[in-house]
C-alpha positions as CSV (number, residue, x, y, z in Angstrom):
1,X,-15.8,13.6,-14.7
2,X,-18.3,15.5,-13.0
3,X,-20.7,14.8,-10.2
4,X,-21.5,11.3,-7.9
5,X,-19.7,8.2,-9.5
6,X,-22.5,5.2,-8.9
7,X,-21.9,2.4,-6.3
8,X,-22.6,0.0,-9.3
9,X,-19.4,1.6,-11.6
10,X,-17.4,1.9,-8.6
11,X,-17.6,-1.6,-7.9
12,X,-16.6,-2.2,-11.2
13,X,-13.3,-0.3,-11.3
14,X,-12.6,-1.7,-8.1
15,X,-12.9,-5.3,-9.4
16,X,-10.8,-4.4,-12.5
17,X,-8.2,-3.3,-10.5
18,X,-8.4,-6.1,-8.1
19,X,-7.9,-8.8,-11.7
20,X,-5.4,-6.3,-12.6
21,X,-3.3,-6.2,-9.1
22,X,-3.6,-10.3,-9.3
23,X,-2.1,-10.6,-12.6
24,X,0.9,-8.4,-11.7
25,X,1.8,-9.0,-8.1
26,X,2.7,-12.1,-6.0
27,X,0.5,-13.6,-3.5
28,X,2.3,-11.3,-0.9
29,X,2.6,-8.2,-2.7
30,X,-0.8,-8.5,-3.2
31,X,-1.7,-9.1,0.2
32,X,0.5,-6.1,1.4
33,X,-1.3,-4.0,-1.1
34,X,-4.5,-5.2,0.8
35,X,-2.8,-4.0,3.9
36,X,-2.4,-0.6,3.2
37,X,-6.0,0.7,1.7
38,X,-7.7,-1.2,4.1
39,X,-9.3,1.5,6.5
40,X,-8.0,1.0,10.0
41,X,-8.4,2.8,13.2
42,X,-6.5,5.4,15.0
43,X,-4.0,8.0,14.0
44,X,-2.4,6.2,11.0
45,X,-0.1,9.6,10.2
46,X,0.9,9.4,13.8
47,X,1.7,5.8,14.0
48,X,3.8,6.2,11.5
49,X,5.7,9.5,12.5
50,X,6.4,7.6,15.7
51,X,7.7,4.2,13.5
52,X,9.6,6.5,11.6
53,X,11.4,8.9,13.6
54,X,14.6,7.6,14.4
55,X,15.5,7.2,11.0
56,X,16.7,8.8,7.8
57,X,15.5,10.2,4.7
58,X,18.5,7.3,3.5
59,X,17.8,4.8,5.5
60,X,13.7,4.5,4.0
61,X,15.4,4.7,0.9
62,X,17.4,1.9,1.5
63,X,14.8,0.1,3.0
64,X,12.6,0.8,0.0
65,X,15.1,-0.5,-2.1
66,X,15.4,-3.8,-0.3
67,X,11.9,-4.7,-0.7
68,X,11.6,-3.5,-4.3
69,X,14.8,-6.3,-4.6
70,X,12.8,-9.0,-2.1
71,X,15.3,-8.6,0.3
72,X,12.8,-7.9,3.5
73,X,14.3,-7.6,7.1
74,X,15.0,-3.6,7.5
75,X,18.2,-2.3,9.6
């Protein structure tokens, strides 16, 4: 796909992926997904580097695990 993409088809892929995220996630998955594209301000990397630190490569696996299984409420 070469050269600009046109707001016009942009909008569309963006409101077939908004009908498709609808159809496959719950209310709050889908809100959570809203969550984390939406543009915020600030040192996002940082904020999480500094949210993160203290634990282990493990422990975020665990804790992805848990919310994959709706079990939310980390350490």
């Amino acid at each position: 796909m070469a050269g600009a993409i046109s707001i016009e088809k942009s909008a569309e892929v963006m409101e077939k992926t908004f009908t498709i995220l609808k159809q496959e996630l719950n209310m709050e998955e889908y809100l959570i997904y809203l969550q984390v594209i939406t543009p915020r301000l600030g040192d996002a990397t940082r904020e999480l580097q500094e949210k993160t630190k203290s634990l282990s490569l493990q422990e975020v696996f665990d804790g992805t695990k848990r919310m994959e299984r709706g079990v939310i409420g980390a350490r």
